[in-house]
C-alpha positions in Angstrom: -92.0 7.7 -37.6 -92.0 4.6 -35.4 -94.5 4.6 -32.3 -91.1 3.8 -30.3 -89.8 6.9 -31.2 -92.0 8.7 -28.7 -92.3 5.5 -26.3 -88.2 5.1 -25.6 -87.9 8.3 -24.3 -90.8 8.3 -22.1 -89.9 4.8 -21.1 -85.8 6.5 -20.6 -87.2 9.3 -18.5 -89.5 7.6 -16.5 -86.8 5.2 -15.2 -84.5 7.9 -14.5 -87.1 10.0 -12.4 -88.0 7.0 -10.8 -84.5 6.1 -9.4 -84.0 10.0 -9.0 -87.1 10.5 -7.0 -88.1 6.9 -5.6 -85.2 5.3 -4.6 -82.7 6.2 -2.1 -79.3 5.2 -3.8 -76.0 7.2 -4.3 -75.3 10.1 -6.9 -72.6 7.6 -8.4 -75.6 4.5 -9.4 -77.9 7.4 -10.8 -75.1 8.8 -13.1 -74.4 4.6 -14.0 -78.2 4.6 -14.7 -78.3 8.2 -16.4 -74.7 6.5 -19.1 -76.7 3.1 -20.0 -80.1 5.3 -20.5 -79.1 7.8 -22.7 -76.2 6.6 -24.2 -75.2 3.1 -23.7 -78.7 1.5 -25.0 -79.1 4.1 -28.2 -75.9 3.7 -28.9 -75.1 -0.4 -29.3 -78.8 -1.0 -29.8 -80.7 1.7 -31.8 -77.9 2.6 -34.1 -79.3 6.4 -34.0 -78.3 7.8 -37.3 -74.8 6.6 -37.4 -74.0 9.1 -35.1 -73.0 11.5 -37.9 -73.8 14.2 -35.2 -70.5 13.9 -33.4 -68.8 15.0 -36.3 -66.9 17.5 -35.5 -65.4 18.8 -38.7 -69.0 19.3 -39.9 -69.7 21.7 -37.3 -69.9 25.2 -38.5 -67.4 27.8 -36.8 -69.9 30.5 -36.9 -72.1 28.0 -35.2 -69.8 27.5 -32.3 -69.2 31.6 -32.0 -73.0 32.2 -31.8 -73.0 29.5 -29.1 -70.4 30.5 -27.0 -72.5 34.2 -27.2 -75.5 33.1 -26.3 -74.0 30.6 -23.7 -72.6 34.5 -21.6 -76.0 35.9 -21.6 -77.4 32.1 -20.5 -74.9 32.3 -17.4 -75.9 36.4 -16.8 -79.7 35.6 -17.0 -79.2 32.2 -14.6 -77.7 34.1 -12.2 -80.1 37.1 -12.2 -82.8 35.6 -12.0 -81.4 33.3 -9.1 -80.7 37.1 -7.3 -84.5 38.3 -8.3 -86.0 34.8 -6.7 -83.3 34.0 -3.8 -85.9 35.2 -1.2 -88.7 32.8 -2.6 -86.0 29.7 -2.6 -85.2 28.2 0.3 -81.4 27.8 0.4 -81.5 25.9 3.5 -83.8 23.2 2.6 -82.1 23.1 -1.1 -78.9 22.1 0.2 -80.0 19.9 3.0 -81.5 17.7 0.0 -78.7 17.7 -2.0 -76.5 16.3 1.0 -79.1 13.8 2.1 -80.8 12.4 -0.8 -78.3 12.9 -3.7 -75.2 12.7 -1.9 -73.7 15.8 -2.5 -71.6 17.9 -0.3 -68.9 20.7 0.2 -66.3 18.4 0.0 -67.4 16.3 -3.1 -69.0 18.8 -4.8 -66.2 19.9 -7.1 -65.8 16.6 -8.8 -69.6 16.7 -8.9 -69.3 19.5 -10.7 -66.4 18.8 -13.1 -69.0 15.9 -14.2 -71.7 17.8 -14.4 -70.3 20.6 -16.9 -68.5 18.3 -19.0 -70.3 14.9 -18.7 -73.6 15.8 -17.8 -73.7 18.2 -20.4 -73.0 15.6 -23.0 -74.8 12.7 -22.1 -78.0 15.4 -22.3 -77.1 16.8 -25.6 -76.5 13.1 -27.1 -79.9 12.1 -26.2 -82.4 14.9 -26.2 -80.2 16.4 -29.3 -78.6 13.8 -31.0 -80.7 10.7 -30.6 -84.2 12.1 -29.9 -83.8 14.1 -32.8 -82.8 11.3 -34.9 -85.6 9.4 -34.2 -87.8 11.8 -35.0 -86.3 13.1 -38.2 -88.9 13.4 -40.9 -91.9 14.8 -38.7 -93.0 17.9 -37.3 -92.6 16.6 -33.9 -88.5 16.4 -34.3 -88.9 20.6 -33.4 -91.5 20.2 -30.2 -91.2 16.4 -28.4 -86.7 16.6 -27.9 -86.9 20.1 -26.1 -90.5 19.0 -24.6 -88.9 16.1 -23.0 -85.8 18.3 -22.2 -87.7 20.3 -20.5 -89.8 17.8 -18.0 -87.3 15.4 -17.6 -85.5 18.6 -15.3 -87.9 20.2 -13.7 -89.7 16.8 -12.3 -85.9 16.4 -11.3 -86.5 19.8 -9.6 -89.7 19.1 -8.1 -89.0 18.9 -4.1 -86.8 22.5 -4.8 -89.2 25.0 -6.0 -92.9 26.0 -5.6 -95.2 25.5 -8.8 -95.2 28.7 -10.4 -90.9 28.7 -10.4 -91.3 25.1 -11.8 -93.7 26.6 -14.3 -91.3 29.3 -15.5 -88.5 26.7 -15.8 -90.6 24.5 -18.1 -91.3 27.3 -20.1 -87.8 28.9 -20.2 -86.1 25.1 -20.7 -88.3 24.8 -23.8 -87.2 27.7 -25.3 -83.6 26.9 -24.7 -84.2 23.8 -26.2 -85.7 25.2 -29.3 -82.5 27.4 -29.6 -80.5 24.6 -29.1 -82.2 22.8 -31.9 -81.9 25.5 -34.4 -78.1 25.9 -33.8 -77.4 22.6 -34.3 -79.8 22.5 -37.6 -76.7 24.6 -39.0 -74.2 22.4 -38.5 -76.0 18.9 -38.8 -73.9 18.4 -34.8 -74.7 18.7 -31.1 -71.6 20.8 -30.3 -72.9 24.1 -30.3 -76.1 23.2 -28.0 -73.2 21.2 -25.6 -71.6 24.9 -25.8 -74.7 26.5 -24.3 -75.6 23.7 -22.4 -71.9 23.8 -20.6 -72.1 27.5 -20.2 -75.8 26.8 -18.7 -74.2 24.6 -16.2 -71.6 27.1 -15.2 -74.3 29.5 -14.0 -76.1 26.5 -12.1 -72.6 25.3 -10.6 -71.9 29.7 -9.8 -75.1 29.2 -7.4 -74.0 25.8 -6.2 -70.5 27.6 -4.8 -72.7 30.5 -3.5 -74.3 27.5 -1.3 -71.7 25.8 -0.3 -68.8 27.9 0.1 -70.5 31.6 0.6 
């Protein structure tokens, strides 16, 4: 394993969380920034393993079935907890950020969210599953440092939202997902079954983003 192997994705992550949190610039330049981080650069540059794991006719159907489970009791546990911890979030505050310093409102929120779910959701899963992964392939760390990162590069995303012992919780509970995610895709050698939960993740997320807006 190559010392850049680690270095990359901090060097990926800290850029993002720097134009996320530091710089004052529309949702459209992050998402530019978010495409040439995680998949434009591995992609023409690193070469990550060929990218054998978009192939889709390797992926395992039983794979996909266990996702799509697991993905319904993702959405039903995202939107219980956010019932259990709404009084301890401030709503208010949440969306006010959203409108002023990422640039989303009620009115372009459903676009927002059409990338979000199918986009989002893969530009994540090629990096943290596909490439990170890759990169790591022959050492321990291939099963601790892609979910790890996972895991931190959203809740520093979250860090203005929630107090520290939410954001706490999140790390924790992101990690674990990302471990499952890892050992689904294992099975199939691909990153569609983790892009499965991950899309059903965001559909919870988006659920409490209508509550906000619309509700």
């Amino acid at each position: 394993m190559k010392k850049w192997s680690i270095l990359f994705p901090v060097i990926c992550i800290a850029i993002l969380l720097w134009i996320e949190q530091g710089l004052e610039v529309s949702y459209l330049w992050k998402t530019a920034a978010k495409i040439l981080l995680f998949f434009a650069i591995p992609f023409f540059f690193l070469k990550a393993a060929k990218l054998e794991f978009l192939h889709v006719k390797k992926t395992q159907k039983k794979s996909m079935m266990l996702a799509l489970g697991i993905g319904a009791v993702i959405i039903l546990t995202i939107l219980g907890a956010f019932i259990l911890l709404k009084d301890f979030i401030d709503i208010n505050a949440l969306q006010l950020d959203l409108e002023t310093r990422v640039g989303v409102t009620a009115t372009v929120f459903p676009f927002v969210a059409l990338y979000i779910l199918f986009g989002n959701s893969f530009l994540e899963e090629f990096f943290f599953r596909g490439v990170l992964v890759d990169l790591l392939k022959g050492s321990k760390l291939k099963w601790f440092l892609p979910s790890f990162f996972f895991a931190i590069y959203h809740v520093a995303i979250f860090l203005p939202w929630f107090e520290w012992p939410i954001l706490g919780l999140a790390v924790f509970g992101l990690w674990i997902g990302g471990l499952i995610f890892q050992w689904l895709n294992e099975k199939s050698g691909t990153i569609f079954p983790s892009w499965v939960i991950h899309m059903c993740a965001d559909i919870g997320v988006l659920l409490i983003g209508v509550y906000m807006f619309y509700l």
